[in-house]
C-alpha positions in Angstrom: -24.0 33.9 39.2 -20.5 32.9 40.8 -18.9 29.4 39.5 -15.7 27.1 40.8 -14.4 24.5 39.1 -13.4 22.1 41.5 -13.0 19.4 38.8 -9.8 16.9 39.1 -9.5 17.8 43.3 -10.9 15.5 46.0 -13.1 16.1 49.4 -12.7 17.7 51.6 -11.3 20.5 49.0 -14.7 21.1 46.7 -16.9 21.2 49.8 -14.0 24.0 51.6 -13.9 26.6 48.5 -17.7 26.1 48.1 -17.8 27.6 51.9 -15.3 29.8 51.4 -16.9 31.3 48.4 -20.5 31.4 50.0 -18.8 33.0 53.3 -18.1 36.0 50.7 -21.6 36.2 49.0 -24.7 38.1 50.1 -28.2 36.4 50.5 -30.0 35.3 47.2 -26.8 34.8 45.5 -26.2 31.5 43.3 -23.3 30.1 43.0 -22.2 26.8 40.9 -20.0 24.7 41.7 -18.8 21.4 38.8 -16.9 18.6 40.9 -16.3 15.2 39.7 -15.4 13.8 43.2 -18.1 11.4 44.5 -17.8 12.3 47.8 -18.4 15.8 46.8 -21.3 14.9 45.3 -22.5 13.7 48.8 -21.1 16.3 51.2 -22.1 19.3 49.6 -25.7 19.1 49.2 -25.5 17.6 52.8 -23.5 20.6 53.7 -25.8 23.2 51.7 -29.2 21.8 53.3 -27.2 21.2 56.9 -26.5 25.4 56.7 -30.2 26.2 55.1 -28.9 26.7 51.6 -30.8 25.8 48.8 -28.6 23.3 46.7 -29.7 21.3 43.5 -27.7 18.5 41.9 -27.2 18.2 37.8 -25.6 15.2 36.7 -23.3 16.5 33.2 -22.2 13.4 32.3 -18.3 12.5 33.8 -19.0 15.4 36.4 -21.7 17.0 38.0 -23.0 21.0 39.4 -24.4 21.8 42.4 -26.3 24.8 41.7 -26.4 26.4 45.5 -29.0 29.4 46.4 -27.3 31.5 49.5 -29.5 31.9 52.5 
């Protein structure tokens, strides 16, 4: 399982190295990515489902993972 920790940046820069990194995996990958922007916490999961990704949201408490299934 891949991770970035997009923590302390703003959108549109979680959701462009989340499709950056996912442009490099293979199929049935997982990658995670912890953000603490709320617009990222929007636009990826919109992105993910948008592109036929799986994509699940964890709230950690000050930030948040999207756990993100490559399809």
């Amino acid at each position: 399982m891949q991770q970035i920790d997009a923590r302390g940046r703003v959108c549109p820069l979680p959701l462009f190295y989340t499709k950056r990194k996912l442009e490099e995996m293979r199929a049935g990958e997982e990658l995670v990515v912890l953000a603490d922007d709320t617009t990222a916490k929007e636009t990826i999961p919109k992105w993910c489902s948008l592109h036929g990704h799986d994509a699940r949201l964890e709230d950690m408490g000050g930030y948040f993972r999207v756990v993100i299934r490559k399809r």
